[in-house]
C-alpha positions in Angstrom: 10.4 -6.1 27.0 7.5 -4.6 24.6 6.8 -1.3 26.1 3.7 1.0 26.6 2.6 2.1 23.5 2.4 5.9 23.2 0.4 7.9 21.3 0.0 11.3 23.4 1.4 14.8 21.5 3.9 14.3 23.9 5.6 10.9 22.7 9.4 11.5 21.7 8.5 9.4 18.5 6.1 11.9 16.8 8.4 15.3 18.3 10.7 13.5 16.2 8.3 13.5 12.8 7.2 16.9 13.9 10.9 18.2 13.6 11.1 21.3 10.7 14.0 19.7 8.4 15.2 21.4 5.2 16.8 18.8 2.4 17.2 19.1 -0.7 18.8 22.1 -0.9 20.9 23.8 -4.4 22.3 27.3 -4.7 22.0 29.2 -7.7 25.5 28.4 -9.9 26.0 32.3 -10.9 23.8 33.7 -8.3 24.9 32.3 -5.0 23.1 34.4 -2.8 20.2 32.6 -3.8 19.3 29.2 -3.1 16.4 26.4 -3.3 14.9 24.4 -0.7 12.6 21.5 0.4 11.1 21.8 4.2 8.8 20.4 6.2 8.3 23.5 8.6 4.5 24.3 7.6 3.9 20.9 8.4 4.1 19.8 4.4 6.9 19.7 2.6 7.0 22.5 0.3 9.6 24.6 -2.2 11.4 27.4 -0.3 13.3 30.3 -1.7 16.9 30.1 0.2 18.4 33.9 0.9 21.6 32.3 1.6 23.7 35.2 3.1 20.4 36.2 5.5 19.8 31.9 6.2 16.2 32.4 5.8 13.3 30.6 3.9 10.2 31.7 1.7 7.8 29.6 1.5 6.9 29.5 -2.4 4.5 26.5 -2.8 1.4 25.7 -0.9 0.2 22.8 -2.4 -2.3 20.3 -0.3 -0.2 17.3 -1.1 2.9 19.2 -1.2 5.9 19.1 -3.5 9.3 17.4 -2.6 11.2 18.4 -5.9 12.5 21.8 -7.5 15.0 23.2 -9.8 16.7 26.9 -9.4 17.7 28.1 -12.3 21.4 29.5 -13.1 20.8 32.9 -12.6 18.4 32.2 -9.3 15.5 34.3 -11.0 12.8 31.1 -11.4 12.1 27.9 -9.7 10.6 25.1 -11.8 8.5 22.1 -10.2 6.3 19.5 -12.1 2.6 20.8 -11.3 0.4 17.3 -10.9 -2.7 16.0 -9.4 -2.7 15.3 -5.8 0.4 13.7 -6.1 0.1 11.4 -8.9 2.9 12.9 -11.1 1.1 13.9 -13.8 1.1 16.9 -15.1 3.3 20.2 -16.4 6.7 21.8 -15.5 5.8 25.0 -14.1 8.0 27.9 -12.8 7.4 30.7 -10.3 10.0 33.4 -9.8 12.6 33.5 -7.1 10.3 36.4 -5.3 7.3 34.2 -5.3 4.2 34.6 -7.3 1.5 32.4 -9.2 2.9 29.2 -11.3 3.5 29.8 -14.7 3.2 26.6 -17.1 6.4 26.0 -19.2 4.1 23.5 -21.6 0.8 23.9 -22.0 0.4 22.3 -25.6 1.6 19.0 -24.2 0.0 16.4 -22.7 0.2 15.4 -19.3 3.7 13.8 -18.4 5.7 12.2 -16.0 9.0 13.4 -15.5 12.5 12.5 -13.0 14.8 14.9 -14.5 14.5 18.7 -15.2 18.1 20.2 -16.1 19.7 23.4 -17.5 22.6 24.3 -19.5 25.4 26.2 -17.5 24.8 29.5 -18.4 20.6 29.5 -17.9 19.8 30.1 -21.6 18.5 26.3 -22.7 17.1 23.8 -20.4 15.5 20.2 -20.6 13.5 17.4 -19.5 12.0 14.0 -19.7 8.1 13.8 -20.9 7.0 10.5 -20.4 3.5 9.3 -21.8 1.7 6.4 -23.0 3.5 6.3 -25.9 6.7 6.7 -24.7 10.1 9.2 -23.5 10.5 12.4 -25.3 12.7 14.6 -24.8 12.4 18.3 -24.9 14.7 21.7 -24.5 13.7 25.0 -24.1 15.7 28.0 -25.0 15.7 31.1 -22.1 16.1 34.3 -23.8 17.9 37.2 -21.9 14.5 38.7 -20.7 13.4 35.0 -19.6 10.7 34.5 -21.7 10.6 30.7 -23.4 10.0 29.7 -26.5 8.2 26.7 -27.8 9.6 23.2 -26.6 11.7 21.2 -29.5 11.6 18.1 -29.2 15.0 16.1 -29.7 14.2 12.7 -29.3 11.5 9.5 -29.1 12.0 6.5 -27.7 10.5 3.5 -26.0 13.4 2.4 -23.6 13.8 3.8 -20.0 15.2 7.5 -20.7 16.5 9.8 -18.5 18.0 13.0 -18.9 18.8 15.8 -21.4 22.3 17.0 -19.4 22.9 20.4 -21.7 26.4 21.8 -22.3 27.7 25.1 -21.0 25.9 27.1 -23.4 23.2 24.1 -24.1 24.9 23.2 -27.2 24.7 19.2 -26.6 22.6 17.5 -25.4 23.1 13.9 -23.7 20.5 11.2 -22.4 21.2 7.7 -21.3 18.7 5.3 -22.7 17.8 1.4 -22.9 16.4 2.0 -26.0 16.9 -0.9 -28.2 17.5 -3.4 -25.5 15.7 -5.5 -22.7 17.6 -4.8 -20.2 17.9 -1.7 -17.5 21.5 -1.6 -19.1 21.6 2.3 -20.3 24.1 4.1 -23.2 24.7 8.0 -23.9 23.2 9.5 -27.0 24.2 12.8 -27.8 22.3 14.8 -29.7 22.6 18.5 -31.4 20.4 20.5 -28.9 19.1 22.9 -31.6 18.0 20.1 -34.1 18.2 17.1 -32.0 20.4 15.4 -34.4 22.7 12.6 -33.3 26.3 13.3 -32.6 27.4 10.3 -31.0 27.0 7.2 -28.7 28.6 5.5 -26.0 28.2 2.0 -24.6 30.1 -0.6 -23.0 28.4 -3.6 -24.7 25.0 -5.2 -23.6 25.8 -6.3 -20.2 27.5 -2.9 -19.1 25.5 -0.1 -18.0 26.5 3.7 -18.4 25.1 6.5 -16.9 25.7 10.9 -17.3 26.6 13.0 -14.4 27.3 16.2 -15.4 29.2 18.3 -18.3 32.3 20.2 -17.6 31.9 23.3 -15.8 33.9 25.6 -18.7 32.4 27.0 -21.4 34.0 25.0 -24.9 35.0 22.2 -22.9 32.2 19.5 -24.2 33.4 17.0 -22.1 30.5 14.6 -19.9 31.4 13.5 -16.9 29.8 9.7 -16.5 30.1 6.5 -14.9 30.4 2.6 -16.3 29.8 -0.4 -14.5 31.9 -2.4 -16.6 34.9 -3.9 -14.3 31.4 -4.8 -12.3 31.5 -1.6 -10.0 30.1 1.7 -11.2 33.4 4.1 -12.1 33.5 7.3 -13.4 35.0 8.8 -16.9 35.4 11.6 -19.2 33.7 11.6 -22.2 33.6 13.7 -25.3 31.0 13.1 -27.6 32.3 15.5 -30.1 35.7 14.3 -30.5 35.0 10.5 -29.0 37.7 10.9 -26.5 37.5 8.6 -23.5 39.5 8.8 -20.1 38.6 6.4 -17.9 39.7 7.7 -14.2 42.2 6.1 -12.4 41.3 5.0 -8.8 42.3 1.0 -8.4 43.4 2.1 -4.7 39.7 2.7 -4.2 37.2 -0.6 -3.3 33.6 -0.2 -4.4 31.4 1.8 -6.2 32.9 5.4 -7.0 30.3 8.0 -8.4 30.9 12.0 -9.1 29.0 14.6 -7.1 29.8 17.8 -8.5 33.0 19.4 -10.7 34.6 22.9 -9.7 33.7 26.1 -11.4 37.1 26.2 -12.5 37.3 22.6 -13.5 40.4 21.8 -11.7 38.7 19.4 -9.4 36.1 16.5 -9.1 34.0 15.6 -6.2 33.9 11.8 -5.9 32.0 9.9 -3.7 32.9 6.0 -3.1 30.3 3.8 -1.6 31.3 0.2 0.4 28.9 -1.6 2.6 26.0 1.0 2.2 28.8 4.1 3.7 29.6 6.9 2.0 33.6 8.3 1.8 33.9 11.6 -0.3 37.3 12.2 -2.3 38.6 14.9 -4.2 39.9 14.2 -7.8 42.4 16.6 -9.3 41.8 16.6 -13.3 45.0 17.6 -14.8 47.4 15.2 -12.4 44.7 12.5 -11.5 45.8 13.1 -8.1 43.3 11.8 -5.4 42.5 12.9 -1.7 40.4 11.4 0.7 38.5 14.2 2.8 38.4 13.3 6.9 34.9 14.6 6.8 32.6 13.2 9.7 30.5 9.9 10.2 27.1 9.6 8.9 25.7 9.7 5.8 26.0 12.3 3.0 23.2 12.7 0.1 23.8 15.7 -2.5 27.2 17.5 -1.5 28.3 20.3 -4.1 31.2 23.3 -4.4 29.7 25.9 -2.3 30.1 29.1 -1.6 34.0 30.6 -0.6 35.2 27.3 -1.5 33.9 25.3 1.0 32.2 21.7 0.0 28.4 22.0 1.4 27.1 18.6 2.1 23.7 16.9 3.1 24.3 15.2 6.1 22.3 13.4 8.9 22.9 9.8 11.0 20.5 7.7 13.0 20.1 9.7 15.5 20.5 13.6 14.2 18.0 14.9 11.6 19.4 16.2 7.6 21.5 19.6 8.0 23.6 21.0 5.6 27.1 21.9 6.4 30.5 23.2 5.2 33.2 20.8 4.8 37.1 22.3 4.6 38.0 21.7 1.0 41.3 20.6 1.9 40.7 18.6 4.8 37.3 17.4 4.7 36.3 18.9 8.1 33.1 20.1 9.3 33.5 23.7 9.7 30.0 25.0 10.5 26.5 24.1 9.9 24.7 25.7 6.8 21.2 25.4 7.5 20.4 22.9 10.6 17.6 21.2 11.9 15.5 24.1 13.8 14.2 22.2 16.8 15.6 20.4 20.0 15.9 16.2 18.7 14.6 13.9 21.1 17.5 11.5 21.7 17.4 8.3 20.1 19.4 5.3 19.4 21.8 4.6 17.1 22.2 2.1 13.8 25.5 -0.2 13.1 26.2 -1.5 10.2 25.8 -5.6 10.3 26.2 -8.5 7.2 25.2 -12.3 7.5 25.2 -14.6 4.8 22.5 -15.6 2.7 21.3 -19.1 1.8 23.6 -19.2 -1.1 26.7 -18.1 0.3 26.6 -13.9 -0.5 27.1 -11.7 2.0 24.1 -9.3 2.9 24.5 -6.1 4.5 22.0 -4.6 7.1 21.4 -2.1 9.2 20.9 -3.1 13.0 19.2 -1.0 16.1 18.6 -1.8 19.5 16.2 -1.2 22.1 16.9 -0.3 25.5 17.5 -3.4 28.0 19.0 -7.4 27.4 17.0 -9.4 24.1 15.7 -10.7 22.6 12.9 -8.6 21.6 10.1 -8.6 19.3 11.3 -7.4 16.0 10.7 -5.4 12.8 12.7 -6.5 9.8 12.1 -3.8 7.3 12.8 -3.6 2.8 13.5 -0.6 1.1 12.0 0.9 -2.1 13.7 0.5 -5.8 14.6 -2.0 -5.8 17.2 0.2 -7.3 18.3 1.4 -4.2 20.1 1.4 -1.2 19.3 2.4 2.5 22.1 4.0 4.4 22.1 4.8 7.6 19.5 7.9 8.1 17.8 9.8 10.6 14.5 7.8 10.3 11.4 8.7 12.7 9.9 5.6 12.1 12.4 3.3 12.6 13.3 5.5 16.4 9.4 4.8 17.2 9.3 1.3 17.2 13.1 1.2 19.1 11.6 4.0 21.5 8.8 0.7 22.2 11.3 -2.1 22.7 11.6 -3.1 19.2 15.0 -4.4 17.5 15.1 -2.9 13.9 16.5 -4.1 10.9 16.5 -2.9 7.3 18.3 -5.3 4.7 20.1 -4.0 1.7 18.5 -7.5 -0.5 19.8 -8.6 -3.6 18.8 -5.9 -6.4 20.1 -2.9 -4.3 22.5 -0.7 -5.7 25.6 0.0 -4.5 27.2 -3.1 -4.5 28.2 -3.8 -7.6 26.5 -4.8 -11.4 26.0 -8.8 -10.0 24.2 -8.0 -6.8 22.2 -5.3 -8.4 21.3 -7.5 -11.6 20.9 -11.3 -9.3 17.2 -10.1 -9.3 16.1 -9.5 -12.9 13.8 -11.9 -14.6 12.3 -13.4 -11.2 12.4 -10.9 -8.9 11.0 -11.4 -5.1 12.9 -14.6 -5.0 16.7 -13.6 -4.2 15.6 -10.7 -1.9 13.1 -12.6 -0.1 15.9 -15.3 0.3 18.1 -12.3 1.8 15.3 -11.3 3.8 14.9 -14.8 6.1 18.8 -14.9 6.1 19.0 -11.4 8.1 15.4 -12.9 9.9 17.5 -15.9 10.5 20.4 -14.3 11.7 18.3 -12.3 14.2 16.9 -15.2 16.1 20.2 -17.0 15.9 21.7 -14.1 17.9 19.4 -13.8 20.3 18.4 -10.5 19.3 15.1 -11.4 17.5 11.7 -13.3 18.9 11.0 -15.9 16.8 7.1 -15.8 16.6 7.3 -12.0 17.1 9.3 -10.9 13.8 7.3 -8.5 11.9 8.1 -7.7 8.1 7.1 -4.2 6.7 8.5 -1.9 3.8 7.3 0.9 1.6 7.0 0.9 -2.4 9.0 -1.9 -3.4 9.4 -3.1 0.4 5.5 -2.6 0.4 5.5 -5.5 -2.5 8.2 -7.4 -0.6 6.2 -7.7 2.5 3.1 -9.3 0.8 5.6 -11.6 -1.3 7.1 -12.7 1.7 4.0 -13.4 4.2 2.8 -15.8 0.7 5.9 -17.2 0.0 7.5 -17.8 3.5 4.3 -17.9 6.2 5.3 -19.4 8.6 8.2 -17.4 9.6 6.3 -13.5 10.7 3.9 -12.8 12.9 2.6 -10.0 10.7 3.1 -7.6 8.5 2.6 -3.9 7.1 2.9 -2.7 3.6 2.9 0.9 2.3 2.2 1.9 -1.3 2.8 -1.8 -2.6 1.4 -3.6 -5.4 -0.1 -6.9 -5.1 -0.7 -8.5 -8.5 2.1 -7.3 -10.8 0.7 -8.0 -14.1 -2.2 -5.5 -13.4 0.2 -2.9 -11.8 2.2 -2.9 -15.1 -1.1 -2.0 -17.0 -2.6 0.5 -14.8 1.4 2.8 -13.7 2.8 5.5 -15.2 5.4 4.8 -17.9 8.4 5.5 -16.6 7.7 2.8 -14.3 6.0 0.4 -16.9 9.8 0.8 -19.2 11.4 0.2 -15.8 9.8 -3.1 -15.3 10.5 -4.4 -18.5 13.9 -4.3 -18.3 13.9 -5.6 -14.8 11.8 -8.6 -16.1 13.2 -8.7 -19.7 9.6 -8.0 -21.3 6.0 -7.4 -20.8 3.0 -9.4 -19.0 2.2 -10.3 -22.1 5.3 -11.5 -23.3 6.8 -13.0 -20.0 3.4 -14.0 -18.2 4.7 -16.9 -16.0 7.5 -14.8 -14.6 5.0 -12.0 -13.5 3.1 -14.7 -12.2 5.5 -16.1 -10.0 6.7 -12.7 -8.9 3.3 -11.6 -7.6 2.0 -11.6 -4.3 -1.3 -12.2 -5.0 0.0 -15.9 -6.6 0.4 -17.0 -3.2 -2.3 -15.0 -1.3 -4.4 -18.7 -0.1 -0.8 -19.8 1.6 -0.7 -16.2 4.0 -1.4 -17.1 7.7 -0.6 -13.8 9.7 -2.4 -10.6 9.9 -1.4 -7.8 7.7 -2.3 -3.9 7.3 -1.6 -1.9 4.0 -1.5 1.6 3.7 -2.5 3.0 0.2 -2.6 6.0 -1.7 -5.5 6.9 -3.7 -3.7 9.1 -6.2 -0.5 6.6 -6.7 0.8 5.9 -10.4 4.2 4.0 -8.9 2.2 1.5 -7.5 -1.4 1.7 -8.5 -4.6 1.3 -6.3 -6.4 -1.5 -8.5 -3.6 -3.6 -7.5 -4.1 -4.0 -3.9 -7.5 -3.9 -4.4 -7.9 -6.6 -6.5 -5.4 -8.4 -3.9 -7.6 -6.9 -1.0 -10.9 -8.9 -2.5 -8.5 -12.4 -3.4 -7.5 -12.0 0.1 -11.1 -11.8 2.3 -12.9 -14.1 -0.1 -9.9 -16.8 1.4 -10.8 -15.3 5.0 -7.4 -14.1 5.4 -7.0 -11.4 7.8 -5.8 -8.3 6.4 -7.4 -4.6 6.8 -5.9 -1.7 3.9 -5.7 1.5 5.0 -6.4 4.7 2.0 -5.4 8.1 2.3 -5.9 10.8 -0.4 -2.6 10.9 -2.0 0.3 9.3 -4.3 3.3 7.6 -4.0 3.6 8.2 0.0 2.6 11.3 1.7 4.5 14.5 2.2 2.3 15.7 5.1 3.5 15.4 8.6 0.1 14.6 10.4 -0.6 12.3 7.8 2.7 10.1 8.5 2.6 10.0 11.9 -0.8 8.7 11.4 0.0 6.2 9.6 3.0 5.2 11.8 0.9 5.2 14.6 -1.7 3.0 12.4 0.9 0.3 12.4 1.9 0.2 16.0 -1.3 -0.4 17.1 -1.6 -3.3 14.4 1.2 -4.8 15.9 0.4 -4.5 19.5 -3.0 -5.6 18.3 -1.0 -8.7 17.0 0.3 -9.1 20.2 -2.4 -8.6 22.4 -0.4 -5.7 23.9 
């Protein structure tokens, strides 16, 4: 039964956004006293200096829009951050020392860049990064001298093709990216490149259709070996490679189902931290190098994001479930046991209800996995069915304040892991590519379907919503499929993709072409039929988006030029702006646009 809606201060739903959470968190690899930090506790996600011994936080950004990414350096003297414009992700690498203090910019003879990956060598004394412009990937290092002043950036390497990286050697000797470059696919091979000169040394790929991906260099200083992963038995696996001598060791782990990743290799190098991921759940394992010996860790439910070799040779680990906010804690390296919590969330959680993992089968036969929750009381219920962003991605089961909001109201929730998300192996990632919208929206009425049919779901009260690429899933699917919601809510979508290509950053713009096989211009029936805006005269229920000013991921003129196709066909839609990018970081802000979507939907129901 559809509940009061509550807005008061008071309303368990927005104690629950207003919870100070720290994520994110590294510690400083020679320096372990100090660490890094992302929280929420001024009420904007900001960069925190981590005294690790004492357990407390300095705040060392204070941006407006905030900043949900950092790197601590080696040595734990200086914390770098990409510097932009009101969240649009443009702008320079900057670094501020450990002890706070005014941002210093690492480039200021480049242009403005976009960046996903800011690395340093093992011992502090290079480090490297991704600028992406309009005219491509470039990659750059940066020697550290002893006194921490930088010189110039080199740059190593130009390209077209979706980039990421440099990974630097112990000393910063090598450097490795994986690239598309020379493809048109999102299929990536290693280059490795003479850090000093930037010339070649080597490459790696598994053929067109394969896809391999850097990790992480060995933790010893001579030992050039890259730790990596290939998706070439169909499941992402990981291997040793040298690009010096060309070695290859595949690892060994057939008694392991699913994908199997590395997380982090020991100081010593004796051990590897794998993590294997079936159904969208998370097992960690450790891998002995010299024997190939593996051992599952009896570590606790939930979900784990970035989990290292900490301190006293305990495994730290991001954890949080459904119901319990991120914390860091300590995991017995032998057993896998929680031992204590790290750094925890620092407020009482208002309870809430849990998720369970559910799958139901799609219209041609595959298997879809989901995650399920349930209000209080006997169904069925009115229902939101929600998409993730990537669509590279996958949800796992998280502590999610929006998702508890609607179950606190009587809502069932469920969020689909379509066709495209990661996780699941190369074909269920790659069904997608060259028509995308088509297989996930097909996954999408399956796990709608399968809701009705189990009496947990409302049939004329199903609701479809998502952010980023769920944002652009929700429009496609109120055009596409109209007659099945009753509404629905987009955040920081796009609604014409051909004029989204032209207008995003390009890191995004190299991401779509390999996901479609080529540009607008060279594939303009396929962007066509992938855009929302396509089917905009066929949409018959009411729908809210919620758009940010400043976003480069999924840019403005988009929805606007969907926002004008819309009302001159009198459909009903209202779009929301707020003075930001690619989301927001602020907490007021969210829970005002959470609450902005509940009353839509009781609006919708005349509740």
């Amino acid at each position: 039964m559809l509940k009061e809606l509550r807005v008061d201060a008071a309303a368990p739903w927005k104690q629950r956004y207003r919870l100070p959470v720290t994520y994110a968190v590294q510690i400083a690899e020679s320096m372990p006293t100090r660490g890094l930090a992302v929280s929420n506790k001024s009420g904007v996600s900001q960069l925190y200096a981590w005294n690790v011994p004492a357990g407390e936080l300095t705040e060392l950004t204070n941006r407006p829009e905030g900043v949900a990414h950092g790197s601590l350096s080696p040595d734990g003297a200086s914390v770098y951050y990409l510097e932009d414009r009101k969240g649009d992700e443009f702008g320079h690498f900057v670094r501020v020392p450990f002890e706070g203090g005014a941002p210093e910019d690492i480039t200021p003879d480049l242009p403005l860049y976009t960046s996903w990956l800011f690395s340093f060598s093992r011992t502090g004394r290079r480090l490297g990064f991704t600028a992406a412009t309009n005219e491509g990937f470039d990659i750059y290092c940066i020697a550290v001298a002893a006194d921490h002043s930088l010189s110039r950036p080199r740059k190593l390497y130009h390209c077209t093709g979706e980039t990421f990286g440099p990974l630097l050697s112990y000393n910063g000797e090598i450097a490795v990216i994986a690239t598309t470059e020379g493809t048109s696919t999102l299929n990536y091979h290693l280059v490795a490149l003479e850090a000093t000169n930037g010339q070649e040394i080597a490459q790696l790929t598994d053929g067109v259709e394969s896809s391999i991906e850097a990790a992480l260099f060995a933790p010893l200083e001579g030992d050039m070996r890259v730790l990596a992963t290939t998706d070439r038995s169909g499941f992402k696996r990981p291997l040793l490679w040298n690009p010096r001598t060309g070695e290859r060791t595949d690892l060994t782990l057939d008694e392991l189902q699913g994908e199997v990743f590395p997380q982090d290799w020991s100081p010593d190098g004796s051990h590897i931290l794998l993590c294997q991921f079936v159904e969208a759940v998370k097992h960690l394992y450790l891998y002995e190098v010299g024997t190939g010996t593996l051992k599952q860790l009896r570590h606790p439910g939930g979900t784990y994001g970035e989990a290292f070799f900490g301190p006293e040779g305990d495994i730290y680990a991001q954890w949080e479930s459904a119901t319990e906010p991120p914390q860091l804690i300590a995991l017995d390296s032998e057993t896998g046991e929680q031992k204590r919590v790290v750094v925890a969330a620092a407020a009482e959680v208002p309870p809430g209800h849990s998720w369970r993992s559910v799958t139901f089968t799609s219209s041609d036969g595959q298997m879809v996995q989901g995650w399920l929750g349930l209000p209080d009381g006997e169904g069925p219920f009115p229902t939101i069915l929600e998409t993730h962003g990537g669509p590279t991605a996958v949800q796992t089961e998280e502590f999610d304040p929006g998702s508890q909001a609607w179950l606190d109201h009587g809502f069932a929730y469920l969020t689909v892991n379509y066709r495209g998300s990661s996780s699941f192996g190369r074909a269920f990632e790659e069904k997608i590519r060259g028509n995308i919208g088509y297989w996930e929206l097909e996954d999408m009425v399956a796990g709608r379907d399968w809701l009705v049919g189990q009496g947990i779901a409302k049939a004329d009260q199903v609701f479809v919503t998502g952010w980023s690429y769920g944002g652009y899933l929700t429009l496609f699917a109120l055009g596409k499929r109209p007659e099945l919601w009753a509404g629905g809510m987009a955040g920081v979508a796009f609604g014409d993709f051909a004029i989204a290509y032209e207008d995003e950053a390009e890191t995004l713009r190299a991401y779509d072409r390999g996901l479609m096989g080529g540009t607008p211009q060279e594939k303009p029936e396929a962007f066509a039929v992938s855009s929302p805006i396509t089917y905009a005269a066929q949409v018959k229920a009411p729908l809210l988006i919620i758009q940010g000013r400043n976003d480069t991921r999924c840019p403005p003129r988009s929805i606007e030029v969907y926002e004008t196709k819309m009302k001159e066909l009198g459909k009903p839609i209202e779009v929301y702006w707020f003075d930001a990018g690619h989301g927001s970081l602020q907490v007021e802000q969210r829970i005002d646009q959470q609450e902005r979507m509940m009353r839509f939907v009781y609006g919708v129901l005349g509740g």
